[in-house]
C-alpha positions, 0 to 999 in steps of 0.5 A, spaced: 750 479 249 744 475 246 743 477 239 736 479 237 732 474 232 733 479 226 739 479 227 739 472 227 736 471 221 740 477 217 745 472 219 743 467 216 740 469 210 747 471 208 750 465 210 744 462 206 746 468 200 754 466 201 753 458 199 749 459 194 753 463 190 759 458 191 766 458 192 772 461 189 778 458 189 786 458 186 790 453 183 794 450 189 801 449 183 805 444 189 798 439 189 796 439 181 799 438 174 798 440 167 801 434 163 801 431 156 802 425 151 803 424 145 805 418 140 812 417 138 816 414 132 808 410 131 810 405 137 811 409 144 808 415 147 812 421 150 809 425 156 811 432 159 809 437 163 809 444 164 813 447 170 808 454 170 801 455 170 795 457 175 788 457 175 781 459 178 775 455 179 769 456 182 764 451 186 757 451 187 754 446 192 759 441 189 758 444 181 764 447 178 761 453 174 767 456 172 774 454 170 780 458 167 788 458 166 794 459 164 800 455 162 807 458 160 809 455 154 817 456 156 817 451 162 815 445 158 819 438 161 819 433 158 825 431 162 830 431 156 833 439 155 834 438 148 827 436 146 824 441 150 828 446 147 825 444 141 818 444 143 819 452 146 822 454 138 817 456 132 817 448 130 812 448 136 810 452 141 814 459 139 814 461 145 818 468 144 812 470 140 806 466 143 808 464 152 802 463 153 797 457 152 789 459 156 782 455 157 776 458 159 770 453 161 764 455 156 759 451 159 759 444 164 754 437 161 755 432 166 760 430 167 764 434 161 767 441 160 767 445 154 772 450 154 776 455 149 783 453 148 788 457 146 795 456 143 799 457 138 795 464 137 789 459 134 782 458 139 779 452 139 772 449 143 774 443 147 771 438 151 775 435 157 772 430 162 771 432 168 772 428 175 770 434 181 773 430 188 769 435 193 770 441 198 773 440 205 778 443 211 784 442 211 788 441 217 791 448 217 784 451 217 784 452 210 777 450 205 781 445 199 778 442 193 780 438 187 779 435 180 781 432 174 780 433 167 782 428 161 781 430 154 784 430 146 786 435 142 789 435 135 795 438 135 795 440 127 789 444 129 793 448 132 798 450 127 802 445 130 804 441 123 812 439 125 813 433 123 817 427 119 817 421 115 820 414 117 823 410 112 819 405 114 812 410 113 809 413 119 811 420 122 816 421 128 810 426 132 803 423 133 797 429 131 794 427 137 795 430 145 792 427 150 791 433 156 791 430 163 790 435 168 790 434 175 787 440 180 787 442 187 785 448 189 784 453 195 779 457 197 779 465 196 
C-alpha cells in the first residue's frame, strides 16, 4: 500500500511538531544521585547522599527547559546510623513534620539553572551548574539522557541553625552545602 503525498506530509509535520516540542523524561533512580558536603570540625568534609528521590526532566533539541524533583529527607545516608539518625530529627531535617526537600527549574542561562528549593518548609531561588550530556537509544530500544548539576547552598538559610563550638574556636558543621546531582533519564 503507497502512502499518498499528503498523507506523507501529515506524517511529517507531526514527526517535525513532536521534536519541536521535546522529550520528556523520568529520573532513572538506579543511574543517578542526589549527594552532599559539608564542612566538618573546620578541617574535613562529610558527604552523603539520599537513598529516595525522583525526577522529571525535559529536552528540547538538547536544551533542558524543565526540571523538577523531589528528595525524601528520611533516606539520608551518610554511611553512619547514629548520625543519620541526627540529621532525620528536628535538629536538621525534622523529617516527621517536613519528609520531603523539592527543586522546580525557574529558568535556564547558559550553562546555569535557576530553580526554587524547598527545605525545611522555607523556598529559596538557587542557582546549580548545569552539564546536559545528550540524548540516545539504549541497547534496549530505550531513549536515555543525562546530566549533572553542582551548586552551593547555605544551610542557615534554611532553618538549618544546629551547631556547636570547638574549644579551639570554629563550629563542628559548616553552613555551607555543596549539592552534587547526577541524572540519567528515560524517556516518556
Amino acid at each position: 500500500m503507497s502512502l499518498s503525498p499528503l498523507t506523507k506530509t501529515l506524517a511529517a509535520l507531526l514527526i517535525s511538531a513532536s521534536t519541536l516540542m521535546g522529550t520528556s523524561y523520568n529520573v532513572d533512580l538506579s543511574h543517578s544521585s542526589v549527594s552532599f558536603k559539608v564542612r566538618h570540625m573546620m578541617v574535613s568534609n562529610v558527604k552523603g547522599h539520599f537513598n529516595d528521590f525522583s525526577g522529571t526532566y525535559k529536552l528540547e533539541n538538547g536544551v533542558l527547559t524543565s526540571l523538577s524533583g523531589t528528595v525524601a529527607l528520611e533516606s539520608v545516608d551518610t554511611g553512619i546510623e547514629k548520625r543519620d539518625k541526627h540529621l532525620r530529627n528536628e535538629d536538621f531535617f525534622n523529617v516527621e513534620k517536613n519528609p520531603e526537600m523539592t527543586f522546580e527549574m525557574t529558568r535556564k542561562r547558559g550553562n546555569s539553572v535557576e530553580g526554587k528549593l524547598t527545605l525545611n518548609g522555607v523556598t529559596k531561588t538557587i542557582k546549580l551548574d548545569a552539564d546536559v550530556s545528550g540524548e540516545i537509544k539504549d541497547p534496549w530500544g530505550n531513549q536515555r539522557s543525562g546530566m549533572s548539576l553542582e551548586g552551593k547552598i547555605s544551610r542557615s538559610d534554611y532553618g538549618l541553625t544546629w551547631n556547636k563550638m570547638m574549644e579551639a574556636g570554629g563550629v563542628v558543621v559548616g553552613d555551607e552545602i555543596k549539592l552534587m546531582i547526577e541524572l540519567e533519564g528515560i524517556a516518556e
